[in-house]
C-alpha positions, 0 to 999 in steps of 0.5 A: 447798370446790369452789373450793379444790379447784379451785384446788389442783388447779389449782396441782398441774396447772401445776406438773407442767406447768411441769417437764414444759416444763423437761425436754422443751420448747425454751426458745424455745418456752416463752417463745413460749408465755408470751407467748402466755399474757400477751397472753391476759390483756391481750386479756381485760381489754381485752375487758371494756372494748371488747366487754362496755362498749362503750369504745374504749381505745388507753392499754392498752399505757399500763397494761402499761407501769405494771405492768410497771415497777412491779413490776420496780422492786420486785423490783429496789430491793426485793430487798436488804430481803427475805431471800434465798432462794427462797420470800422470792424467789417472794413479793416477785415475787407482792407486786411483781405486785399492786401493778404491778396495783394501781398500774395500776388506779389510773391506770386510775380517773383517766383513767376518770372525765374520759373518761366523757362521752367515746365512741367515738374522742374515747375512742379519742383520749384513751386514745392520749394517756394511753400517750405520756404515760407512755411519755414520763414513763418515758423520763424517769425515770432510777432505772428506766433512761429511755431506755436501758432497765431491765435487771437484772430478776430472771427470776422468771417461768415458765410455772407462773406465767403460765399461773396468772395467766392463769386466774386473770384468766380466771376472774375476768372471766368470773365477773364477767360472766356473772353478774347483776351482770355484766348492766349491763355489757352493758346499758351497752354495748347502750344506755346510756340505756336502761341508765340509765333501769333503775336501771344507773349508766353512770358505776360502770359504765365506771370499773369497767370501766376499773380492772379492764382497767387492773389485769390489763393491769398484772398481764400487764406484770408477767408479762412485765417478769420474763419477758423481763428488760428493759425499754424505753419502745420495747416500749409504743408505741401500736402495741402497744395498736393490737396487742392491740386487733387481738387482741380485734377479731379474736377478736369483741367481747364473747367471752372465747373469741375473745380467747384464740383471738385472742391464741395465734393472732396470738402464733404465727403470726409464729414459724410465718412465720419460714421465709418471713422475706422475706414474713413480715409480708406474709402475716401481715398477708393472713391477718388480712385473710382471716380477717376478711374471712370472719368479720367479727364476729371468730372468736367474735363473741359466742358463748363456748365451752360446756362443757355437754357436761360434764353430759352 
């Protein structure tokens, strides 16, 4: 009953709060603040990967790629099969979400299980590869644009459904860790033979790891494939992985707190930059230099925000 009335709560909050942006927030900001709330959940799920196992992945724009043209293919192909109307509209868009997600996990558990006996940046090297190569499959396939682009995407997403997903992933990943099932993560990622040597299966660890980042980077491509409406291959180079990586680095390894920090940080401040535009990238570029230079184990490091105040 508590979880349920957790969520509906929640779903109560953020639809006033989605109205309220509509009547009173300039759109730019909105879709500022959508992306900041997608790259949330990308620097989560890669943080379960990177900080909580111990796996150095650079495929994670690979993953969102999926997502995000999966689910845009099925709300465009599949929308002439669905009736039409708004709530027939809202759940093909949910249904295309999870299985953009579904798809992602999938090719997530593929490149987990050959990757196993691989560490550190041989890792790092393969998950590179496996983002160009589905950079490259899409700019091959022609039904979802290739090289030229998908457009004609529904734009069904919204702060409502954003910020929805966003706690959502946020809730399950923490959930997840910081529980005792979620110890063999970190024993994993602390030392792996020691891990072993207590019973943990290293190998169900780490494609766990792998097909859960896989999943929400997809959900979070979804997100953003009905936000921005076009889609192109440019959008999931490796610099984008390389992006969400600096987000997870920054906000420390292994801190769910860190990566939200992180990821509003480094999706705001380059809008705050623009009055410099000359010089925007440069002291961008400084400022994440200086932050790290005086906090070198991330904003967060391994520390979490505590609600225990609430008690109180």
């Amino acid at each position: 009953m508590k979880r349920l009335l957790f969520w509906v709560g929640i779903i109560l909050l953020l639809g006033g709060v989605n109205q309220a942006s509509l009547l009173w927030i300039n759109p730019y900001v909105i879709q500022v603040l959508g992306l900041a709330a997608i790259h949330i959940i990308l620097a989560a799920s890669l943080n379960l990967v990177m900080g909580f196992t111990g796996q150095f992945s650079l495929g994670h724009a690979g993953f969102m790629a999926i997502g995000a043209y999966t689910s845009a293919a099925i709300t465009v192909y599949g929308a002439p099969l669905f009736p039409s109307g708004f709530l027939f509209d809202q759940i093909l868009f949910v249904i295309a979400l999870f299985v953009g997600g579904i798809v992602s996990a999938f090719f997530g558990y593929l490149i987990g299980l050959p990757s196993l006996r691989l560490k550190g940046d041989y890792l790092a090297i393969v998950t590179l590869g496996f983002g160009e190569v589905i950079r490259v499959i899409i700019l091959n396939m022609d039904f979802v644009g290739g090289a030229r682009g998908f457009s004609g995407i529904p734009e069904r997403t919204n702060l409502f459904w954003i910020l929805l997903f966003m706690v959502f992933t946020l809730r399950f990943l923490w959930k997840s860790i910081y529980s005792v099932k979620g110890l063999s993560f970190r024993a994993v990622r602390d030392d792996e033979i020691a891990a072993e040597s207590l019973g943990v299966s290293s190998t169900k660890v780490k494609v766990t790891a792998f097909v859960w980042g896989a999943f929400f980077a997809g959900l979070g491509g979804g997100l953003f494939a009905h936000l921005i409406t076009y889609l192109n291959p440019s959008s999931f180079t490796f610099l984008k992985s390389v992006e969400i990586v600096a987000m997870v680095v920054l906000g420390g390894l292994g801190s769910f707190s860190g990566s939200v920090l992180a990821a509003v940080l480094l999706s705001v401040l380059p809008e705050f930059l623009r009055i410099v535009s000359d010089f925007r990238m440069v002291i961008y570029s400084l400022l994440i230099i200086l932050i790290m230079i005086i906090k070198p184990m991330g904003l967060m490091g391994y520390k979490e925000i505590s609600f225990k105040f609430r008690k109180k």
